[in-house]
C-alpha positions as CSV (number, residue, x, y, z in Angstrom):
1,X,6.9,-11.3,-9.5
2,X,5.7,-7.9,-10.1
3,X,4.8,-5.1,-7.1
4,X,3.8,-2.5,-8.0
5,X,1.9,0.4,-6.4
6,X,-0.2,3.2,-8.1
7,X,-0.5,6.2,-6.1
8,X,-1.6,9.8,-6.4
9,X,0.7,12.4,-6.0
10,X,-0.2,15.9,-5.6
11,X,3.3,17.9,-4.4
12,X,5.2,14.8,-3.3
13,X,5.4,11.2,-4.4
14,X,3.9,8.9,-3.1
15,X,0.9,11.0,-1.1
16,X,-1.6,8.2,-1.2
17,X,-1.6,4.7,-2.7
18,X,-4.5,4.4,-4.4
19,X,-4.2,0.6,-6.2
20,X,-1.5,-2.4,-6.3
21,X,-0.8,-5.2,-8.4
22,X,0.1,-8.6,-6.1
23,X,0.6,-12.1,-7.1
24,X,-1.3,-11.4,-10.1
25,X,-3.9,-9.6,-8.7
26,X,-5.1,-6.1,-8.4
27,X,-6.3,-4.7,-5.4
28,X,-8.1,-1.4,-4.6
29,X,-7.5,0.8,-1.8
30,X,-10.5,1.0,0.3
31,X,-8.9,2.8,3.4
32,X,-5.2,4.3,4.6
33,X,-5.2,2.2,7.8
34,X,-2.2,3.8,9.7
35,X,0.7,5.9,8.2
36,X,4.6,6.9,9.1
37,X,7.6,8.5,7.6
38,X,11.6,7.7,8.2
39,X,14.3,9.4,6.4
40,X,14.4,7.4,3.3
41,X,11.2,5.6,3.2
42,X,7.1,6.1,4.0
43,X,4.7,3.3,4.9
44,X,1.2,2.9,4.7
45,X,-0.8,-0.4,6.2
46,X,-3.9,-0.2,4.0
47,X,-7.4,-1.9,3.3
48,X,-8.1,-3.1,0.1
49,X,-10.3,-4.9,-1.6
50,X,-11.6,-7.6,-2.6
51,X,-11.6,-9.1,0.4
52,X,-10.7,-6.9,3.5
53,X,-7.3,-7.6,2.5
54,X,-4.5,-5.8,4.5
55,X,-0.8,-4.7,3.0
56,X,2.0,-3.1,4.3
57,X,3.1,-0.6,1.7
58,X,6.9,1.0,2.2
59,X,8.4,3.1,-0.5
60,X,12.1,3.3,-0.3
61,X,13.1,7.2,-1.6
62,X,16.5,6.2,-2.4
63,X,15.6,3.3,-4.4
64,X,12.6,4.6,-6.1
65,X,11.1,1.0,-5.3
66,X,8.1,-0.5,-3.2
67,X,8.0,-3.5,-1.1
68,X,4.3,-5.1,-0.4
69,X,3.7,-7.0,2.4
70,X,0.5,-8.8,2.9
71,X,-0.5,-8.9,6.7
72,X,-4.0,-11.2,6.1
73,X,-7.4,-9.9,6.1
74,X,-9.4,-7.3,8.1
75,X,-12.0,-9.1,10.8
76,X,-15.2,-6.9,10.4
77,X,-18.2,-7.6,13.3
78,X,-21.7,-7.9,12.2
């Protein structure tokens, strides 16, 4: 199953996901919820969309590799 993360870069990779691919299905970064750096990795829990869907993003330095988690679906109120 394919993950993979499109990003822009400007002087480092990864700066800011822009896109991923998921189960088939491509998503669209709407909005960087959070973000956090360790040694060898840097996370991003973003809003995408279609559907107010949330991911954990962490790209692993060492590894050159992403993991996607998918933590369910934004609640917006009306």
């Amino acid at each position: 199953m394919s993950q993979d993360v499109q990003c822009y870069a400007g002087s480092s990779y990864p700066e800011k996901p822009r896109s991923l691919d998921w189960q088939g299905e491509h998503f669209s970064v709407e909005e960087i919820l959070s973000q956090w750096r360790e040694p060898s990795t840097i996370g991003f829990k973003v809003c995408c969309s279609p559907g107010n869907a949330i991911f954990i993003l962490v790209y692993n330095f060492e590894k050159d590799q992403w993991k996607i988690k998918p933590q369910g679906l934004m609640i917006t109120r009306g």
